[in-house]
N, C-alpha and C positions, 0 to 999 in steps of 0.2 A: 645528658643535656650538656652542652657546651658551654663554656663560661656566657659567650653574647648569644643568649638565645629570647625567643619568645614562648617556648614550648613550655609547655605547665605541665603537672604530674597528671596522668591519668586518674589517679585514686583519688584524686580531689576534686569536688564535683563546683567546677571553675562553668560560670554563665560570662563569654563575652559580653563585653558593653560597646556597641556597635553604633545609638544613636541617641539626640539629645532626649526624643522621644521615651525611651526607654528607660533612662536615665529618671526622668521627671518622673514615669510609672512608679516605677521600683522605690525610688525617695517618699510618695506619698504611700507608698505598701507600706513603708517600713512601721510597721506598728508593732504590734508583740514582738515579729521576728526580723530581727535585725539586719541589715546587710553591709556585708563591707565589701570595700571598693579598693583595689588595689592597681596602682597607677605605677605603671613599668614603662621603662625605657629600653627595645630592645640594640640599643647600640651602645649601653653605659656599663660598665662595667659592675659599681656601684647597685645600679637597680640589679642585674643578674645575682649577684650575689643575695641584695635583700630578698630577693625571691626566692632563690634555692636555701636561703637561711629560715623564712618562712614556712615554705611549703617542708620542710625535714623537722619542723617543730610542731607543726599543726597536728594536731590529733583529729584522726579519720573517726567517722560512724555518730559523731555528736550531734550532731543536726543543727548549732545554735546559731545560726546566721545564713543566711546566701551569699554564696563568695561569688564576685562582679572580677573579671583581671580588662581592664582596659590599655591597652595598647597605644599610648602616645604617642608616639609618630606616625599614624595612620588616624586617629582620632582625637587630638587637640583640641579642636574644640569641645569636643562633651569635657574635657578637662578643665578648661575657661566656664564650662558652665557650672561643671561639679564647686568649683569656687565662690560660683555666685549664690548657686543655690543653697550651700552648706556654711558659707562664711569663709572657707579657710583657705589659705593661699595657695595658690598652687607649688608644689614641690614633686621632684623625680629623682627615687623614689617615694612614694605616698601610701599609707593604708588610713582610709576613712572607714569608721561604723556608726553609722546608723541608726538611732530606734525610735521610736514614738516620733518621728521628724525632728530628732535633734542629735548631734553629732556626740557621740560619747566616747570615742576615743579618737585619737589622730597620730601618726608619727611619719618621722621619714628619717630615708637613709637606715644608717644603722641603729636608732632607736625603735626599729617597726621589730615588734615581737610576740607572735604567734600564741606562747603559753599564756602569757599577761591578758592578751584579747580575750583568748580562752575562759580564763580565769573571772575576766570580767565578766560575761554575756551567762557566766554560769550562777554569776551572783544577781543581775539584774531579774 
């Protein structure tokens, strides 16, 4: 993967987020199993690295969430929506989660981290 990319790991089992429709599904699912949403910028440098800093910390085979990667420069607005619907401002990069319809973690840039996520979703 190159530093400016949009390409995600194969081993991570990554659901684009393509429409606001989908977006509003998935948020009212969010009930037992959590999803999180991860808002990348493929022209920043910044989001490249939180990404590959992410996806290298993430532990594969756990099941504890559905990983959403949205694509902000080609889908903005589901990003303007993710804001309204969840409260939280928008930022690039961004990892939102998910549960019962209420936001339980959030970070951006270089506070987004993979094992913490982890760690939470195991204790929820």
């Amino acid at each position: 993967m190159g530093l400016l990319s949009s390409k995600k790991r194969d081993d991570l089992p990554w659901k684009d987020l393509e429409s606001v429709e989908q977006l509003t599904e998935l948020l009212q699912k969010a009930g037992d199993k959590p999803v999180l949403l991860f808002k990348h910028s493929t022209r920043c440098v910044v989001s490249s690295m939180a990404l590959k800093n992410f996806e290298t910390d993430w532990v594969t085979g756990l099941d504890l969430c559905d990983l959403y990667f949205l694509d902000l420069l080609n889908y903005r607005d589901i990003s303007n929506e993710i804001a309204v619907l969840t409260g939280v401002i928008h930022q690039s990069p961004q990892v939102i989660v998910v549960k019962n319809k209420t936001v339980i973690y959030e970070a951006t840039h270089s506070a987004i981290d993979a094992v913490q996520v982890q760690s939470l979703l195991k204790e929820a």
